[in-house]
N, C-alpha and C positions, 0 to 999 in steps of 0.2 A: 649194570644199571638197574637191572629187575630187585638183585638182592637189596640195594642198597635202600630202592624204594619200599621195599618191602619193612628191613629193621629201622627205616624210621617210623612208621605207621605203628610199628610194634612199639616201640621206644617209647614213641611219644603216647602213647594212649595206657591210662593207667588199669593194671590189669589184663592186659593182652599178654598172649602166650606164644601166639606164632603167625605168620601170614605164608598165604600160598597165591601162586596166579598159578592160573590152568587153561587146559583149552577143555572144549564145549565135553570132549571125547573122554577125558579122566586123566588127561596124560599130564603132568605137573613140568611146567618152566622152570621152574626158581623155589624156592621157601625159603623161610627164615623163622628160627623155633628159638627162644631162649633157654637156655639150660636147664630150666626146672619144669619145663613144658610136660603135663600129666599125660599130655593128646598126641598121636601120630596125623601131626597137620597133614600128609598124605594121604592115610584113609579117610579123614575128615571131608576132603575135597573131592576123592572117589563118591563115596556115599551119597555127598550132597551134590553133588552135580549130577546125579539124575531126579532129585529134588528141583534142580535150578531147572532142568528143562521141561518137567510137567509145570511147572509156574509161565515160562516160556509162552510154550504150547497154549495155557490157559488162557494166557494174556492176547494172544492174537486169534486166537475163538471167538473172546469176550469182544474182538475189536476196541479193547481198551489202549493199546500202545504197546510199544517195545517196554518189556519189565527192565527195570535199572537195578533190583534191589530188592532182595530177601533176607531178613534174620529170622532165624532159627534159636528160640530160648529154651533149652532144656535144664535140670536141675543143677548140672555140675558146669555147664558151657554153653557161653552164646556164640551164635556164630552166624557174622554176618556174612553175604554172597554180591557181591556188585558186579555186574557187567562190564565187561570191556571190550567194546565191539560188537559185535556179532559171536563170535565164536569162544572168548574168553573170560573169564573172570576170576575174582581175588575173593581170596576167601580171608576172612578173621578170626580167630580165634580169641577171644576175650571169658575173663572169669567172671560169675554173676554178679560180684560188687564190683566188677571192674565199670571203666568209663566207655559204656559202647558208644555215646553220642560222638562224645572226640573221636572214638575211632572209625565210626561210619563219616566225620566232616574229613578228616585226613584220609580217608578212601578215598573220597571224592575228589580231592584238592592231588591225589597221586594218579587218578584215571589218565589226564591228558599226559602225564610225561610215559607211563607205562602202554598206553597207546602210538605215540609217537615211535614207541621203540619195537612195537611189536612190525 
């Protein structure tokens, strides 16, 4: 279920390169890379996920809310971060002329079946 939801997110959003869901800890569920993916969507998801939990952290300092939702834009990749749960999130991988908006609304619209399942 994890892959499948995964290479549609990828599929459908122009310029993406791979998805990954993870847990809080770095440990990776699932991925889905397409074949000419530049990026190891695993270190991507290592890396950023202690990214994801000083935002976390922040976010309930600030007594702002539970964070949903970080993108990260660097030169060569954007990479957006959605929560799922408490303990998990999806990561994206998308290129800088790619479509990040479809790909952060089809994150969103894949949260509740990727939660159901976790």
């Amino acid at each position: 279920m994890f892959k499948e939801a995964l290479k549609e997110v990828v599929d459908r959003t122009d310029g993406a390169m791979a998805a990954l869901l993870m847990d809080a800890s770095g440990i990776a569920l699932e991925s889905y890379s397409k074949n000419d993916a530049a990026f190891d969507v695993n270190n991507i998801g290592i890396e950023f996920s202690v990214v994801l939990s000083s935002v976390k952290r922040a976010s309930e300092m600030l007594e702002t809310g539970a964070a949903a939702e970080v993108t990260i834009s660097s030169e060569k990749l954007i990479t957006v971060l959605r929560c799922i749960g408490d303990t998990y999130f999806v990561a994206l991988a998308v290129s800088p002329t790619g479509n990040v908006g479809k790909g952060r609304f089809l994150l969103r619209l894949a949260e509740p079946k990727l939660l159901a399942e976790l």
